[in-house]
N, C-alpha and C positions, 0 to 999 in steps of 0.2 A: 769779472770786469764790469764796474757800474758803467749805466750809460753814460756818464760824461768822459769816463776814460777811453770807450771804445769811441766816444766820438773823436777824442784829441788822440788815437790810434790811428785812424781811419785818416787823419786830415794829411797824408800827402799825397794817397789817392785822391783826394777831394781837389785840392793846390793840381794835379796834373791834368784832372778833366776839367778842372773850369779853365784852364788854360787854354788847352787843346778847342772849347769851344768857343773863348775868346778869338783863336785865332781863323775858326771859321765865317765869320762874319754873315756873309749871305749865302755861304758857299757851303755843301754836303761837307766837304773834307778838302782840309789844309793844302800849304805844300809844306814838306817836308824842310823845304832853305828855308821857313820861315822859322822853324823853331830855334831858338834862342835858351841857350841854360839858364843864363841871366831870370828868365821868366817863371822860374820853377826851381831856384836856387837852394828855396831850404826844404827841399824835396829830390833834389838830386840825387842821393843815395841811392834811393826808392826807384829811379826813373829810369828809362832806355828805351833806347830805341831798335828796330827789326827791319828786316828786307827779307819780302819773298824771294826763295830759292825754288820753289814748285809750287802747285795750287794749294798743297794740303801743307807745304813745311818753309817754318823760316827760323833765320840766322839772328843772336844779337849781332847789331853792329857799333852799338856803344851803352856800356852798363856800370849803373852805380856800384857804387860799395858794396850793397847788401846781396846784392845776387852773388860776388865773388864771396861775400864771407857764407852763402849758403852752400856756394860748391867747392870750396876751398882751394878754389884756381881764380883767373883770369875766364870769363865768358866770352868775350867777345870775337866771333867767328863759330860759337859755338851755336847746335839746332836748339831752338825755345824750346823744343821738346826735353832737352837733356835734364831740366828740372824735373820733370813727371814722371811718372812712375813707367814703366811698361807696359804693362795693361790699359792704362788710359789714356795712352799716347794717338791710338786711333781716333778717341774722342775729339782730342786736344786738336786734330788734323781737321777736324771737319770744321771745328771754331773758327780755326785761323783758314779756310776757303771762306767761309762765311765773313771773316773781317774783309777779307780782299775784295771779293768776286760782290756782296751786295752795295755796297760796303756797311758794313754794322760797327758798331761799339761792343766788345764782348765784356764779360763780368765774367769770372771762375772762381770758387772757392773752394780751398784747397785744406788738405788735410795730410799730415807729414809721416811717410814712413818710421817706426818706431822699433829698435832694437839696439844694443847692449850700447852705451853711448850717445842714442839719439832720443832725446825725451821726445815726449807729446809737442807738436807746432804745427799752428792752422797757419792758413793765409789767405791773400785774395789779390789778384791778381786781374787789372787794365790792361787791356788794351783797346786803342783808337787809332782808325786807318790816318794815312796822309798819300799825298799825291806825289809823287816821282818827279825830277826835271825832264822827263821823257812824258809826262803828262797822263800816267798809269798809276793808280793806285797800288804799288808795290812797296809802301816803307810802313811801319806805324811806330806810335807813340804809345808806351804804357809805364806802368809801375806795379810793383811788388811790394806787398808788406806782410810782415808775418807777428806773433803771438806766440810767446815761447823762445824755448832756449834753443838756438843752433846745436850744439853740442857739438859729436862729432861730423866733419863734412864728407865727401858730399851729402848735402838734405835732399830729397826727394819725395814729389807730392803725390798724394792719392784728388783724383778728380770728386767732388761734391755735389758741384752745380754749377752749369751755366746758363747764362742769361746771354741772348742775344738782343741784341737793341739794330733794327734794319732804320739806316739813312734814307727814308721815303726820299724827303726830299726838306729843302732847308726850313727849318719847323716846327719838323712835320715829323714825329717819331713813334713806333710800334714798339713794344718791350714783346718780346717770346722769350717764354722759356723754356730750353730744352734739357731733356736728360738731368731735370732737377729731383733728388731725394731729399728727406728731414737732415737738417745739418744741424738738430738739438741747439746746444747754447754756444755755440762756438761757431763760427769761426773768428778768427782776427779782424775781424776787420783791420826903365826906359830901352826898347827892344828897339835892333837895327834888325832887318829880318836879313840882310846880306851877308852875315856870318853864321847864317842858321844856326847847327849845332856844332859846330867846328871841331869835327869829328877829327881832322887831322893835325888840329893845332895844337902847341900846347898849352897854350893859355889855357884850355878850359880843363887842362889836366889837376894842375895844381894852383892853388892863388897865394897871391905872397902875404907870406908868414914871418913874424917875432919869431926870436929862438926859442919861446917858451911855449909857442903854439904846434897842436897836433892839427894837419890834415884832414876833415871832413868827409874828403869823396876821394875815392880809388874810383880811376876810369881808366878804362882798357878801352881802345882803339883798334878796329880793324879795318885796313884799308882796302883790301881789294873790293871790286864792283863788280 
């Protein structure tokens, strides 16, 4: 993949953090009613959102397209763990306390289980905390993209590398990086804030369509809190 392709790969990670830090303005981290689909629309596929269920483990609570077409279901309700592999799910746990508890920005690159039906797929994988209407840091904001052919689902990743980025304060930013190895030449790289992500409506299910028009974005919805 030349750089210009890995760049125009990459850019709906790019479209979700610049978002995300658009919506911080002077503040560490968002609130979560503010986000808005509308603001990240041709990146929605890619995008979702999470809620802590423990210190180390959290839930989608609403997901684009590409994560359902990587597990071959509906996610939403499902633990963000369920993407990764087994073995690196402990890893994956201390990330997501690290996103909550300092609060950071994490970066992971990810590399795809491979056997009879699943070719070679990287990825990389956002996420960015947001603040709760309870005034706690328990939701975030990320995205997903990957490199390669789904093939057959469920896909599930081998951990790479992360990168943790700690919210000093509004800034004010440190990059650490932990539990990084060589990942060679690969891998993949007008807002109302009162409807945030309208997780439970359906407008932001489907947008109306010609008869001749396909669908963009499958979003799955989970409602409980």
């Amino acid at each position: 993949m030349t750089e210009r392709e890995q760049s125009k790969h990459r850019t709906p990670l790019r479209m979700v953090e610049a978002y995300w830090h658009g919506l911080c303005d002077e503040r560490q981290v968002p609130l979560r009613s503010e986000v808005d689909p509308r603001g990240i629309e041709s990146a929605l596929e890619h995008a979702f959102l999470i809620e802590r269920i423990a210190p180390r483990l959290a839930k989608f609570r609403v997901a684009g397209a590409h994560l359902s077409d990587l597990m071959g279901m509906q996610v939403a309700g499902m633990p963000l763990s369920s993407i990764i592999a087994p073995a690196d799910r402990d890893r994956l746990g201390g990330a997501v306390a690290r996103l909550f508890a300092d609060p950071a920005i994490v970066r992971i690159l990810l590399r795809g289980e491979t056997s009879f039906g699943k070719p070679a797929i990287d990825g990389e994988l956002l996420l960015m905390p947001l603040e709760s209407d309870f005034g706690d840091v328990s939701r975030g904001l990320g995205a997903l993209i990957t490199k390669g052919r789904i093939g057959r689902a469920p896909r599930r990743f081998d951990i790479v590398q992360i990168e943790i980025e700690p919210l000093l304060q509004p800034g004010v930013r440190v990059a650490t990086q932990i539990e990084a190895v060589p990942f060679g030449e690969t891998p993949a790289e007008s807002k109302d804030p009162a409807l945030g992500f309208a997780e439970a409506r359906a407008a932001f299910e489907t947008a109306t369509l010609r008869p001749t028009e396909r669908p963009q974005l499958k979003l799955v919805v989970s409602n409980d809190d």
